[in-house]
C-alpha positions in Angstrom: 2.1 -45.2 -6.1 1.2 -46.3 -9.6 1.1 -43.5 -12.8 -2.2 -41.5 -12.2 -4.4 -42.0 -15.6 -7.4 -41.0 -15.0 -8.4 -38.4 -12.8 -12.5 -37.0 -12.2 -13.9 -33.6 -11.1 -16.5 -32.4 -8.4 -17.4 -28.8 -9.6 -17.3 -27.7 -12.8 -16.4 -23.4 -12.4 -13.8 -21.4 -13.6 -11.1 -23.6 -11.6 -12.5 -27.1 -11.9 -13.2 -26.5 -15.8 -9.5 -25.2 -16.0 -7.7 -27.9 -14.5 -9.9 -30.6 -16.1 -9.6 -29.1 -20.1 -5.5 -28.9 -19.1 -5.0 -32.1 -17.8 -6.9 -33.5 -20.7 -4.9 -31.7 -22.9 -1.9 -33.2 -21.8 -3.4 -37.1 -21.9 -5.1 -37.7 -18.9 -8.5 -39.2 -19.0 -10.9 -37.2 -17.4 -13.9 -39.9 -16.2 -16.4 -38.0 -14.5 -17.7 -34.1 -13.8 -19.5 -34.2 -10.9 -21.8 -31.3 -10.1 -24.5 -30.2 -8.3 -28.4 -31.1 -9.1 -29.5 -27.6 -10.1 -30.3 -26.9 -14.1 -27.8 -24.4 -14.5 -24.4 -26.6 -13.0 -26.0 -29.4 -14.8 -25.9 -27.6 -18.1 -22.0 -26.3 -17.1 -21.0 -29.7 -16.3 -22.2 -31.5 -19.7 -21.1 -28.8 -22.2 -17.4 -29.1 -20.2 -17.4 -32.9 -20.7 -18.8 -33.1 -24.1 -15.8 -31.2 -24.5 -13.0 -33.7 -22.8 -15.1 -36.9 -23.1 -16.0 -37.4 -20.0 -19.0 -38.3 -18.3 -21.5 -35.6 -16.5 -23.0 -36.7 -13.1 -24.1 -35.5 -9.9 -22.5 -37.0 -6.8 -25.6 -40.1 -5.7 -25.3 -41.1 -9.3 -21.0 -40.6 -10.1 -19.2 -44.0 -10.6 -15.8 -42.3 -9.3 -13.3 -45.5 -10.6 -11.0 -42.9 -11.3 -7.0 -42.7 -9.9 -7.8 -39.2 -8.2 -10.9 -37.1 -7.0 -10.7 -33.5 -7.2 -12.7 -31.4 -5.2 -12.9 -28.0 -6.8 -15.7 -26.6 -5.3 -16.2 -23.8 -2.9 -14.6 -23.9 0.1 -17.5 -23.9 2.4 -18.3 -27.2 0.5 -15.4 -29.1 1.0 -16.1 -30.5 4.2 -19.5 -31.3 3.4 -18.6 -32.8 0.2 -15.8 -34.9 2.3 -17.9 -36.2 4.5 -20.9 -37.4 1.9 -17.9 -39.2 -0.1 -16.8 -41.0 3.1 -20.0 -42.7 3.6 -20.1 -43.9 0.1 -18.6 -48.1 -0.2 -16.7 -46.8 -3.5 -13.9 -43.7 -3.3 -10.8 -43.3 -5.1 -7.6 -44.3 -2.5 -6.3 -40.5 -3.3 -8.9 -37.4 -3.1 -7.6 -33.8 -3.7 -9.4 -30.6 -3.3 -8.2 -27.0 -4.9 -9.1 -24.5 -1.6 -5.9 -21.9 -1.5 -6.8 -21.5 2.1 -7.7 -24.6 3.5 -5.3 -27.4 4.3 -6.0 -31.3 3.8 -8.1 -31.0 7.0 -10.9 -30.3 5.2 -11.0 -33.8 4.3 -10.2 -35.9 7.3 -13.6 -37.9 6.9 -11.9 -39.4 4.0 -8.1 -39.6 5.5 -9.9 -41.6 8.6 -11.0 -43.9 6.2 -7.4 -44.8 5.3 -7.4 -42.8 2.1 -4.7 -40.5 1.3 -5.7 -36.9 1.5 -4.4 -33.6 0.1 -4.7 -30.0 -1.5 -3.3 -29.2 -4.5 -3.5 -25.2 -5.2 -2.3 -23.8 -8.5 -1.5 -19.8 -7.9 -3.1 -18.5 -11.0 -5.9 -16.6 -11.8 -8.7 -18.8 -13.5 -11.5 -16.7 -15.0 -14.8 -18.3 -17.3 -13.0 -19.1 -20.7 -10.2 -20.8 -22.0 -8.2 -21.7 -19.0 -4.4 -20.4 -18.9 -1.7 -21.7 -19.2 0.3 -23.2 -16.2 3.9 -23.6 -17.7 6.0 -22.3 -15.3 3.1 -21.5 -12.7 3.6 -23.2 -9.0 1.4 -25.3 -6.9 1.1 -25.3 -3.3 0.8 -28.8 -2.0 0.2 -30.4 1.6 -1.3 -33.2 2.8 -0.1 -37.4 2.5 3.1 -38.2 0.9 0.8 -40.3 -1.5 -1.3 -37.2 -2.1 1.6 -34.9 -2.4 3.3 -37.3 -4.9 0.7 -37.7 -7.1 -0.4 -33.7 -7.1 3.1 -33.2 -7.8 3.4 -35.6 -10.8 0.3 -33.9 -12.4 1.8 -30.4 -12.1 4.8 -31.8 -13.8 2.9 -32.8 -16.6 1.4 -29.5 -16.8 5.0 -27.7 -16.9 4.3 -26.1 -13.3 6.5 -26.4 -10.8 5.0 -27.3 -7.0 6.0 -26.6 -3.1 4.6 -28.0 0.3 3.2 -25.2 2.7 2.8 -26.3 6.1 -1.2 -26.8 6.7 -1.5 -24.1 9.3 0.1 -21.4 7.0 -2.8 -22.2 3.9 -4.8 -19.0 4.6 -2.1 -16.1 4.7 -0.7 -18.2 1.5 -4.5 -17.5 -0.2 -4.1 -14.0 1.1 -1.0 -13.7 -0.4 -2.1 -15.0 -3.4 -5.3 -12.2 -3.0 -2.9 -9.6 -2.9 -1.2 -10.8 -6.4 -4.1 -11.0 -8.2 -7.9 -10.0 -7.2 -6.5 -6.8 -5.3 -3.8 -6.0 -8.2 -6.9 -5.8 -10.7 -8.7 -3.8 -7.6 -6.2 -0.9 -7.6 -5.9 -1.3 -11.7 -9.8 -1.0 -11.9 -9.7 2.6 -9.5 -6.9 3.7 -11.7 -8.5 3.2 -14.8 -11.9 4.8 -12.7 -9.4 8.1 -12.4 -8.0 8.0 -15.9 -11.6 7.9 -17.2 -12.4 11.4 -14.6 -9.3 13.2 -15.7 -11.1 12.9 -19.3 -8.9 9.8 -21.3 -11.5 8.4 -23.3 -12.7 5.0 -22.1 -11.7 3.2 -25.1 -7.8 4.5 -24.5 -7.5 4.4 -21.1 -6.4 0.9 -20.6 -4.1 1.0 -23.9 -2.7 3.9 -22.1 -1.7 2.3 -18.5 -0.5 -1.2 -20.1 2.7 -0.3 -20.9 3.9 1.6 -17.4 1.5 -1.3 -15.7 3.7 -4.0 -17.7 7.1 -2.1 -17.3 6.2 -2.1 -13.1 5.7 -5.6 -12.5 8.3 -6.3 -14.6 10.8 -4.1 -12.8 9.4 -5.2 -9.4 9.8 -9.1 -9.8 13.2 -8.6 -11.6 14.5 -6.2 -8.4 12.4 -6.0 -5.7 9.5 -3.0 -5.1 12.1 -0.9 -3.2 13.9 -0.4 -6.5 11.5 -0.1 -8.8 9.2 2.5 -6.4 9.5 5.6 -8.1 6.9 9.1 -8.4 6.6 11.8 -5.7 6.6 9.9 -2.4 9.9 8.2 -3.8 10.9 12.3 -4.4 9.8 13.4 -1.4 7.2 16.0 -3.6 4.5 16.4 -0.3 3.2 19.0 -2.4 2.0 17.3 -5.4 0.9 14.0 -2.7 -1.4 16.8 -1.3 -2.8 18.2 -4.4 -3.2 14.4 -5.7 -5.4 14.2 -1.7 -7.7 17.2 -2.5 -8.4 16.0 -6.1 -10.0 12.9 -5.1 -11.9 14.2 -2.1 -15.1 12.6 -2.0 -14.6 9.5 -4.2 -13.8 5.7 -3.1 -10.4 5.9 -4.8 -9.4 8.4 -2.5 -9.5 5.9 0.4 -7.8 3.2 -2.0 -4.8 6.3 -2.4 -4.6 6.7 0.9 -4.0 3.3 2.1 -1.5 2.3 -0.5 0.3 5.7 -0.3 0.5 5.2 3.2 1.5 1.5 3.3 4.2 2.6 1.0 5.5 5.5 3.4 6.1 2.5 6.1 7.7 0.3 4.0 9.4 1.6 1.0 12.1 4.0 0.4 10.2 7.9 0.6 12.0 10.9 0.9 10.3 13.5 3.8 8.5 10.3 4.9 7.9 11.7 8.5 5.8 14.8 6.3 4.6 12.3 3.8 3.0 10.6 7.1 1.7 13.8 8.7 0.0 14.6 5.7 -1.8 11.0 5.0 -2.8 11.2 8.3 -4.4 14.8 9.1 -6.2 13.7 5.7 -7.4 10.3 7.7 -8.5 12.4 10.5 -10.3 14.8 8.6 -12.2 12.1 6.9 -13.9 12.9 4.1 -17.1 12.0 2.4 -16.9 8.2 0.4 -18.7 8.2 -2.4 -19.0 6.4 -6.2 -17.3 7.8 -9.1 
């Protein structure tokens, strides 16, 4: 495989944007952004490649003389993108798309054609904005050795580090990468919901839960969450578990409590765990009304 140079887009969101303003940073030539006909991606699409110099199009109209293709659109796309790209004389030999669930499958209209196929999956959060950085980050990769090679090469040049996942295992890898992530800020946002009710001000609650937020993820991917678990089911206190339960009756944190205290009673190390259990579950039987806090 010869040195990919210049690489092109199809989708131009949080992800797509990221990757293309990175890889541009670090030399490549970004040709094309290739987006869909509506006003609005139209607008996102030129304002990101006034900003790398490249060229804004919509798929009838893209050139695509690029080294790589990158899908990064969303998932429910990919095959339809595939398959509009197959029927097309002029396609880049290697295609890549960005799903965290789905494997290279997605694009076997293209590997039928004889080209080589892959994903390429960076596990990082990419929100509207600058994108982050990726030194250090990791890739998931699967698909042709071609593919493979050349996702790889572009991760090294972003200072990530990449791994092949076996196609089949792609959507409990995006689940995992769920967990890490979009759920992490889930339980962070109903924490900060119960700081704000047990009368923080709003403006200090989040200064207040960044240091003991930083210190545990710290501790937990230095040692493990078993050593780093700590509070009253770590202590055994049912008492104060059960005074925490009757506080939050009514509101949707208390489900989110629940389940994670509950979760950690199976598999971390709590004192009294058989009460600890009794207790989460005569408060799952008893119900409870969900509301909004």
């Amino acid at each position: 495989m010869s040195r990919v140079r210049t690489i092109s887009f199809i989708g131009a969101g949080a992800l797509g944007s990221g990757l293309a303003k990175l890889l541009y940073a670090q030399g490549y030539v970004i040709a094309e952004i290739v987006t869909r006909n509506t006003p609005a991606a139209k607008r996102r699409a030129a304002r990101l490649a006034r900003e790398i110099g490249a060229r804004a199009t919509t798929l009838p109209d893209a050139e695509l003389g690029c080294d790589v293709l990158w899908l990064a659109v969303p998932d429910e796309a990919i095959e339809i993108v595939a398959e509009a790209l197959a029927e097309r004389a002029k396609v880049p030999a290697i295609i890549l798309h960005a799903s965290g669930a789905l494997s290279s499958q997605a694009l076997r209209a293209l590997a039928e054609r004889g080209l080589h196929t892959g994903s390429a999956h960076p596990m990082m959060t990419f929100v509207a904005g600058e994108p982050p950085s990726l030194q250090g980050a990791w890739f998931a990769m699967e698909g042709s050795a071609v593919a493979v090679q050349a996702a790889r090469a572009m991760a090294r040049k972003l200072g990530a580090k990449g791994f092949t996942i076996q196609a089949e295992k792609k959507t409990l890898y995006h689940a995992f990468g769920a967990m890490i992530s979009p759920m992490l800020a889930t339980e962070l946002e109903a924490a900060e919901r119960l700081g704000v009710r047990a009368g923080i001000r709003r403006q200090d609650v989040r200064r207040i839960m960044q240091p003991i937020v930083e210190r545990t993820v710290t501790n937990v991917l230095r040692n493990g969450a078993g050593k780093s678990f700590s509070g009253p089911l770590a202590r055994g206190d049912v008492s104060t578990v059960a005074a925490h339960l009757k506080a939050l009756e009514g509101s949707s944190e208390s489900e989110v409590y629940r389940v994670l205290m509950g979760y950690a009673a199976e598999m971390l190390p709590v004192k009294r765990g058989g009460e600890m259990k009794k207790l989460l579950e005569k408060k799952k039987l008893s119900g409870g009304r969900r509301g909004r806090t």
